[in-house]
N, C-alpha and C positions, 0 to 999 in steps of 0.2 A: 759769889753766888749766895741766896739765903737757902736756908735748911730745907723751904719747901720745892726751891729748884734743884739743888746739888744732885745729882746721880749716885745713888747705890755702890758701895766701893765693894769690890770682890778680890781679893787675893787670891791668886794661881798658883800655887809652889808645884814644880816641876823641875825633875834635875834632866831629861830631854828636851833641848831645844826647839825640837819641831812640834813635840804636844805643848810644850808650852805657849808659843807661839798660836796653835791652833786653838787654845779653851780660851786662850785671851782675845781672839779675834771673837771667837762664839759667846763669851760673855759681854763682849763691846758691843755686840750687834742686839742685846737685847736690853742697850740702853744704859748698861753701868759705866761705871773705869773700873777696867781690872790692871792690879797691881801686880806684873810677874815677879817673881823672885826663883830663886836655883837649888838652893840649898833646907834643909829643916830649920839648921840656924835664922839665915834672912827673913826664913815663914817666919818664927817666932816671934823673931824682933819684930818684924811689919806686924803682926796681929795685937801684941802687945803693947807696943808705941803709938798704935792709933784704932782701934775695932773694929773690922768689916764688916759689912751688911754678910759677907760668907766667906767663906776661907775652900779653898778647893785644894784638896793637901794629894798630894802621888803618898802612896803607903812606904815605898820604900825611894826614899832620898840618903844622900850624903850627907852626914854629923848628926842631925834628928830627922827619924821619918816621921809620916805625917801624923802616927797613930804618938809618935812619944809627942808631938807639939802640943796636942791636946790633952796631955797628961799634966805638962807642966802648969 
């Protein structure tokens, strides 16, 4: 795809399955790809490795919450 077709990448971090599941069905539907991940660590790396249009971080995750991802 070119730049001016690609879809808006949105990262989800959620260490609940079913919100996870649920913000990435609700971010799909308005046209992005959203990238679920489980953990602060995986946010990290995915935000870091590539830059989303948005990052949806859970405050408190497992290894880094969402508030330390955005610190680093």
């Amino acid at each position: 795809m070119s730049p001016a077709t690609s879809k808006p990448v949105v990262v989800v971090a959620d260490d609940d399955p079913d919100i996870l599941k649920l913000v990435k069905f609700a971010v799909e539907r308005q046209g992005c790809t959203a990238v679920g991940v489980e953990d602060g660590d995986e946010a990290f790396r995915q935000i870091y490795a590539a830059p989303p249009a948005l990052a949806i971080l859970d405050v408190r995750m497992p290894h880094l919450t969402g508030m330390e991802v955005l610190r680093v």
